[in-house]
C-alpha positions, 0 to 999 in steps of 0.5 A: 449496510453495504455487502461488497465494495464499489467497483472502480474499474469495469473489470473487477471481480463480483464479490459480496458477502453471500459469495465469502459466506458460501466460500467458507461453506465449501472450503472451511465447514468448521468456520461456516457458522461464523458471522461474516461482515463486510469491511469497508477500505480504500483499498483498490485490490482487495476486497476484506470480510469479516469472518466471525471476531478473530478472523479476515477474509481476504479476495483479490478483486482483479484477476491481475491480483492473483498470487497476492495471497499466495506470496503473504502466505509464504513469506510473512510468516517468516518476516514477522518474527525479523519486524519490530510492528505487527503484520497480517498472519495468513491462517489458510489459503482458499482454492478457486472454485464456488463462484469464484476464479483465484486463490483467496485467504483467511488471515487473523484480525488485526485490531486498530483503525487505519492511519488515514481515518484515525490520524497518529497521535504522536506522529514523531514517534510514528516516524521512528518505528516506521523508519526502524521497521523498513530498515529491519526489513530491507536487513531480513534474508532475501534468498530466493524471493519474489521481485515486487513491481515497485522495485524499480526507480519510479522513471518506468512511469514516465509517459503517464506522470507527465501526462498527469503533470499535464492535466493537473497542471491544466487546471492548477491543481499543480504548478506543472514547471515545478512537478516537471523539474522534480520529476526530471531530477528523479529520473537523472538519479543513480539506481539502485547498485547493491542487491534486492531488498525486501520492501513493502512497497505501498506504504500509505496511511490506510495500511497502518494501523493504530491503537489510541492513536499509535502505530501498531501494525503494518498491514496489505502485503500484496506488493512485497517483494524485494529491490530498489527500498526507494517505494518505501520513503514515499511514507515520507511524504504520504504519511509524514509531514516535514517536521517528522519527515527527517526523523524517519529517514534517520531511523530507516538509514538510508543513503542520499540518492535512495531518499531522492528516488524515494521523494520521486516516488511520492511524486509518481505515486501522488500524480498517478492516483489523483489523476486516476481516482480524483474527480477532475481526470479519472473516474472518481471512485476513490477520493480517499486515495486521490486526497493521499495522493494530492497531499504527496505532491503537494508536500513534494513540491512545497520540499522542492519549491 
């Protein structure tokens, strides 16, 4: 059995679970004796165990990843109560030291399987509590918080989406003419003119949870923060299919040129992770992400083609 997640990048941390079990050691005596297990996740920023039944713990696997733990911790327990799904409840913060450089946490477990291995059984449904759940989050009080780094239109991607386009359309993963023209139309659009928002901001399968098939939770904050909603509809294309795809974007009451720079989004976000993670162009390293990413554009390109 595994004890620590494949690297994806040369620069990740060493984390596996003799170094949780020894953290825990020194931080929280009272919890030393729990078992911990490694969890496996297609997750690119965090590394997740198992902390006896009722607990996670939960590390930063790049030195960039820092602050992560520290924002959930702040602000999700004063967004939980404003959600209609469960999120993640921070339990303790865990100082740098014992072998290893950041803050981590310790976080209540979560029961249910992710939405990309355990696909939604009811997905109209799904499409309805999802878009519900982003519009009672872009509502919750945003005085004073953090911006996230996908608060912004797509277009500051620029140079490696057209890159991608290149690449993928060399070797006909994409049709290149049609992936072009939709990305220039998302950047032809208005921005964002009101004030920040909350959002997520990396809404795909693997953080949402299910249970028999249902949605239940929303999990991996790490990109929270407030701006331009639009990263959030990539769900739309990431998570949902064109017959459910309307649904959620009536239930998320969201303007026009907002779900267009959303679609760009799902197109950015597609591009960028096939061509990174894919085997064709990148390392490799996480085919989970890449299939996400490449089934994104292709709904994207099917909508607009």
């Amino acid at each position: 059995m595994p004890t620590s997640p494949p690297k994806m990048r040369p620069d990740e941390l060493d984390i596996d679970a003799e170094l949780v079990r020894r953290l825990i050691a020194r931080r929280f005596p009272e919890w030393a004796g729990l078992e911990v297990r490694f969890v496996r996740s297609a997750g690119t920023d965090n590394a997740m165990y198992r902390l006896g039944d009722e607990l996670v713990v939960r590390l930063p696997r790049l030195r960039d990843g820092e602050g992560q733990v520290q924002r959930e911790y702040r602000w999700l327990p004063r967004l939980a109560p404003e959600l209609p799904l469960s999120v993640p409840v921070p339990v303790a913060v865990g100082a740098p030291g014992g072998g290893y450089p950041l803050v981590w946490g310790v976080y209540e477990w979560l029961e249910g399987a992710n939405a990309h291995d355990t696909p939604l059984a009811q997905p109209a449904e799904a499409a309805l509590q999802l878009g519900r759940f982003l519009a009672a989050l872009r509502q919750a009080d945003a005085s004073d918080a953090p911006t996230s780094y996908r608060g912004s239109p797509p277009g500051h991607n620029d140079d490696y989406v057209r890159g991608a386009i290149r690449d993928l359309g060399s070797d006909g993963t994409i049709d290149p003419v049609l992936a072009t023209e939709v990305w220039e139309r998302t950047l032809g659009l208005p921005g964002w003119d009101r004030a920040p928002v909350w959002l997520h901001g990396d809404l795909l399968p693997g953080n949402l949870l299910t249970v028999d098939g249902r949605l239940t939770s929303v999990i991996d904050f790490g990109c929270l923060g407030v701006g331009d909603p639009a990263a959030d509809l990539m769900a739309a294309w990431t998570v949902f299919g064109a017959e459910t795809r309307e649904a959620f974007r009536g239930a998320a009451d969201i303007d026009d040129a907002t779900w267009e720079r959303g679609r760009g989004w799902a197109l950015c976000f597609g591009l960028m992770a096939d061509h990174y993670y894919g085997d064709a162009f990148g390392n490799g390293m996480n085919p989970v992400l890449a299939g996400v990413g490449r089934r994104a554009v292709a709904e994207v390109l099917a909508e607009c083609g």
